[in-house]
Each structure stands twice: as C-alpha cells, then as structure tokens.
C-alpha positions in Angstrom: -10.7 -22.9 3.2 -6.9 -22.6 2.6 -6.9 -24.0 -0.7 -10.0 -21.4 -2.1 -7.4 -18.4 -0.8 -4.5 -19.7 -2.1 -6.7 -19.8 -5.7 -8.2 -16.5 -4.7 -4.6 -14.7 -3.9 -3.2 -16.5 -7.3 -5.4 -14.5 -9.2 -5.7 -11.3 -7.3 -4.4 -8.7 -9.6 -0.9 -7.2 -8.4 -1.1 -4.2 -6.4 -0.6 -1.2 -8.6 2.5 0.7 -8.7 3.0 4.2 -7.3 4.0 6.4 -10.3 5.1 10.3 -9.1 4.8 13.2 -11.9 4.7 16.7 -12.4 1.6 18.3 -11.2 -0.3 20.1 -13.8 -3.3 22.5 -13.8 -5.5 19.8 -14.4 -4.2 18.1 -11.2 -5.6 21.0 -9.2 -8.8 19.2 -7.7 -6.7 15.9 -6.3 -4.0 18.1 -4.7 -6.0 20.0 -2.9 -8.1 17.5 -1.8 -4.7 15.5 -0.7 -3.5 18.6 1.3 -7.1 19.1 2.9 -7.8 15.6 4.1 -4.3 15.3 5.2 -4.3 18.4 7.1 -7.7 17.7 8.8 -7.9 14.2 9.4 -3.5 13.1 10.3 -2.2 16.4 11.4 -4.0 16.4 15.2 -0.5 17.0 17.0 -0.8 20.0 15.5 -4.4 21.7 15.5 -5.9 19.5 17.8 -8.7 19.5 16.3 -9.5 23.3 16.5 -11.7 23.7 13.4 -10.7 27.5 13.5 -6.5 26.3 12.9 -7.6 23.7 10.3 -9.3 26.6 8.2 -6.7 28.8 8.8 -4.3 26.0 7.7 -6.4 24.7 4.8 -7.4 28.9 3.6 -4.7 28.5 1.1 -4.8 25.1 -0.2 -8.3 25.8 -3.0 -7.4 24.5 -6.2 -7.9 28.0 -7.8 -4.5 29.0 -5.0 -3.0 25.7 -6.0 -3.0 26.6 -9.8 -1.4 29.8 -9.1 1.1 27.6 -7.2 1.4 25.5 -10.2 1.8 28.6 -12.4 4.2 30.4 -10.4 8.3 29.5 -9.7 8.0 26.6 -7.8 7.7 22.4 -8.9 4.9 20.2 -7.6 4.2 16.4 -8.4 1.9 14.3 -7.8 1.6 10.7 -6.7 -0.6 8.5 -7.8 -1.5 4.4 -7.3 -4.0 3.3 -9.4 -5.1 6.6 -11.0 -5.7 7.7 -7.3 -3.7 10.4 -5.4 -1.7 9.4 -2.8 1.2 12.1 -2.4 1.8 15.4 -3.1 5.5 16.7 -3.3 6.9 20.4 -3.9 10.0 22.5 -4.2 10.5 26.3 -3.3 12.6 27.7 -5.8 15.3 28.2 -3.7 15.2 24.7 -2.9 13.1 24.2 -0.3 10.8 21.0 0.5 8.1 23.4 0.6 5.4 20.5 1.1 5.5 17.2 1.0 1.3 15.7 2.1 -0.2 12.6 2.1 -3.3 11.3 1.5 -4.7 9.6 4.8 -6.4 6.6 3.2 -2.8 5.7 1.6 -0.7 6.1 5.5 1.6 3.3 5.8 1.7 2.4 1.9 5.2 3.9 1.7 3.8 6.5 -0.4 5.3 9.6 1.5 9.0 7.7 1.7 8.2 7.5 -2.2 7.9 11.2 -2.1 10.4 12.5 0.5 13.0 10.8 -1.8 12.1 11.5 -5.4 12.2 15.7 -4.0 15.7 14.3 -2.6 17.1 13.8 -6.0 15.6 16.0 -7.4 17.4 18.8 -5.3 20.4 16.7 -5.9 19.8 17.3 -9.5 19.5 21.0 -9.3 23.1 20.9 -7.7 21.9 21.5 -3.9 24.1 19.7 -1.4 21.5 19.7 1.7 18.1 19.3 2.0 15.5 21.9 4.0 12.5 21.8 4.9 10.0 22.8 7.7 8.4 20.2 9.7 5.2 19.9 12.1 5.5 18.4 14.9 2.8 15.6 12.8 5.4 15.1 10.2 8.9 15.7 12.4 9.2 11.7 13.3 8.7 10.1 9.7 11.5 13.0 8.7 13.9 12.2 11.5 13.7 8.3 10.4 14.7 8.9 7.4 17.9 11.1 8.5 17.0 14.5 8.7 17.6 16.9 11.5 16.4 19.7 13.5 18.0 23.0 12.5 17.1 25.8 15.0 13.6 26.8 17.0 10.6 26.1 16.1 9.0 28.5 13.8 5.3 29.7 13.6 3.8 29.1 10.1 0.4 28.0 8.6 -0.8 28.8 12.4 1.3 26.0 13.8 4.5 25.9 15.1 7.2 24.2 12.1 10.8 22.8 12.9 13.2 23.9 10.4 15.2 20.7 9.7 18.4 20.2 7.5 19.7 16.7 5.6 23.2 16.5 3.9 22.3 14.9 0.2 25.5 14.0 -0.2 
C-alpha cells in the first residue's frame, strides 16, 4: 500500500502556483462571485447569519457595480491558482486597502497572505509609508498576525461594525 502512494505522489502533478493580476472588466463574474461566497459562507462573526445583513453586505458587490469599480479611480487584482479565483485585492485611491476577500474553498491555502502582501508593496510603491485598512471583526485576527494594528473605534460600514487598523510599511 505504501509503495503504490509513493508511485502515485511521484507523479501527481505539482500544485499550481498562485499568480495575482490586475483585475479587468472581463474578471467581473469571478470577483464577485469571490466577494459573495466569502461574505456569506466565512464572514458569520459578523452577520450571523442574518440573510437581511448578507444582502445588505453583498447589494453592491454585482458584477455590473464591480465594473464600475474597475472603471473608476481605484486598483483591483485578482488571484488566481489554476485558472480558479482565489483572492481578490483592492486599493482606494488614497491608499486604502479598500478590500482584500477570499474565496472560502481556497481558506488556509495562504492565498489571502499572498494578497495582503502584494497590496503591501504595492502602497509601498506609490510612496505610502503606512498601511490602512478597515477590518471585520471575521478578518481582524489574520490582519493582527500579520502586524497590523487597531487604530480607533469601531466603525459601522457595509452594515457591520469595521476596525480601522494601521501597519507601518517601513
């Protein structure tokens, strides 16, 4: 039995790397289904479960709104492992993490920490010295282990209370 999964893990084909680019209109469809499913099925510390907060949360997140995100001032990407979407990363013009949403089938895949450090550097790159964001309570945790702060109060927004948090780039 060992020996026939030692042949079968020999030639299993390598897992397939995550590659992170800049969202386009025709990425639409996957990003909102990333921001949907992540919303509904890992963000529970936030809605509950209240079907009502989900579809307040979720109102804006149709790929015709996301093109017009795409369109407008600020940058998106998108993750992707295989051709699938696994992340989805943006920046407010004035340099703001403005989302950063995971796909629940890829938790735990390192996909987010992926993510979270590519909109790092790239605020870096646009000459900001901190990092901002707004967290839910879902999402404060994986931010705090990976060295970012809470700034002030929490703050209501998409119907659920946010925590501004801050992280030097330097």
């Amino acid at each position: 039995m060992q020996n026939k999964r030692g042949i079968s893990q020999a030639f299993a084909r390598p897992a397939a790397e995550l590659v992170i680019r800049p969202a386009t209109v025709f990425d639409v469809f996957a990003i909102s289904q990333v921001l949907i499913a992540s919303i509904r099925d890992l963000c529970q510390a936030d809605h509950g479960g209240d079907a009502g907060k989900i579809a307040d949360w979720t109102a804006n997140k149709s790929p015709a709104q996301i093109r017009n995100w795409i369109d407008g001032p600020g940058r998106y990407w998108l993750a992707e492992r295989g051709g699938g979407p696994e992340a989805v990363g943006g920046l407010a013009p004035e340099g703001l993490i403005s989302l950063l949403y995971v796909f629940p089938g890829a938790v735990g895949q390192g996909s987010g920490s992926v993510m979270l450090r590519h909109l790092e550097m790239e605020l870096c790159g646009a000459g900001h010295s901190e990092g901002r964001l707004n967290a839910t309570r879902t999402a404060q945790g994986f931010y705090r282990t990976r060295g970012w702060q809470s700034d002030d109060a929490p703050q209501e927004g998409c119907g659920t209370p946010c925590i501004p948090m801050r992280k030097s780039l330097l």
